[in-house]
C-alpha angles and dihedrals in degrees: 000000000000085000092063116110102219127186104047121106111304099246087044084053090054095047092056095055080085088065103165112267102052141333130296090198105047098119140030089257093055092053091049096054090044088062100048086056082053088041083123102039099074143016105249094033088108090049109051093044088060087042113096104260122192137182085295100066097048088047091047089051099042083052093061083045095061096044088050098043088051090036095039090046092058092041108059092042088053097253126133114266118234114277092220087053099053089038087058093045092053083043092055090051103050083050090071110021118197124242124196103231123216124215143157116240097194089257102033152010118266125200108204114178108223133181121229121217145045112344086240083063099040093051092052096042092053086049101045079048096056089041083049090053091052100031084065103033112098086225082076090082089067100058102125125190118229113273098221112119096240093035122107094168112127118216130172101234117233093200116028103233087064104117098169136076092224118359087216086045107046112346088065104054085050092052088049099045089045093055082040092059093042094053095039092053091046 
């Protein structure tokens, strides 16, 4: 899971496990170990990658990332999403609804927002409602893709002249094949 691109927007995060050479969700394992890396980005994060996770889940998650990834292209460039994908996003959500829990801490009251369901559920509701959260924030229209030749990861840029997904990832091997190509010519 060294190739995931974490820290960016979890929908965002979900969208770059398709880099573009292979899957990083193509087992239960690799599901697991994505969602330690999300273990603080939501609540039940913790939970589900401790919970035993089989070939549904993964399918149930890559499904959310392929209505995001087609959602999420037309959105930031203005376009009208796909009705079928944000019909399948609301779906996902309504399968696990979430319920503000209510418990005593001993000193105070805490409010924790949990899914019911199966974890395969769970999993894709919290991550149709984070592509929900992005999908309608104005900020959408900034996603930007790398702009390595042989990148496809997404990232919301914090400063606008950012043009790759990770300076260490990409921006570093453009940095090295430029210098390459002036000292090779000279």
């Amino acid at each position: 899971m060294s190739d995931a691109l974490t820290g960016e927007p979890l929908a965002l995060d979900l969208v770059n496990t398709r880099p573009a050479a292979g899957d990083l969700l193509a087992a239960p394992d690799d599901l697991r170990a994505w969602l330690s890396l999300q273990a603080d980005r939501f609540g039940e994060a913790r939970e589900l990658a401790a919970a035993e996770l089989a070939v549904a889940e993964v399918a149930a998650v890559r499904a959310v990332r392929e209505h995001v990834a087609r959602a999420l292209d037309r959105v930031r460039r203005g376009e009208r999403p796909p009705a079928a994908d944000l019909a399948a996003l609301n779906r996902a959500q309504r399968d696990a609804p979430a319920v503000a829990e209510l418990a005593w801490n001993g000193t105070a009251l805490t409010v924790t927002r949990r899914r019911t369901g199966p974890p395969g559920e769970r999993l894709a509701a919290w991550l149709a409602e984070a592509a929900a959260e992005l999908l309608a924030d104005p900020a959408v229209s900034k996603v930007r893709q790398c702009e390595a030749d042989d990148c496809v990861l997404l990232f919301l840029p914090a400063h606008p002249r950012r043009r790759w997904c990770s300076a260490e990832r990409c921006g570093n091997r453009v940095r090295v094949a430029r210098h390459y190509r002036r000292h090779k010519t000279a």
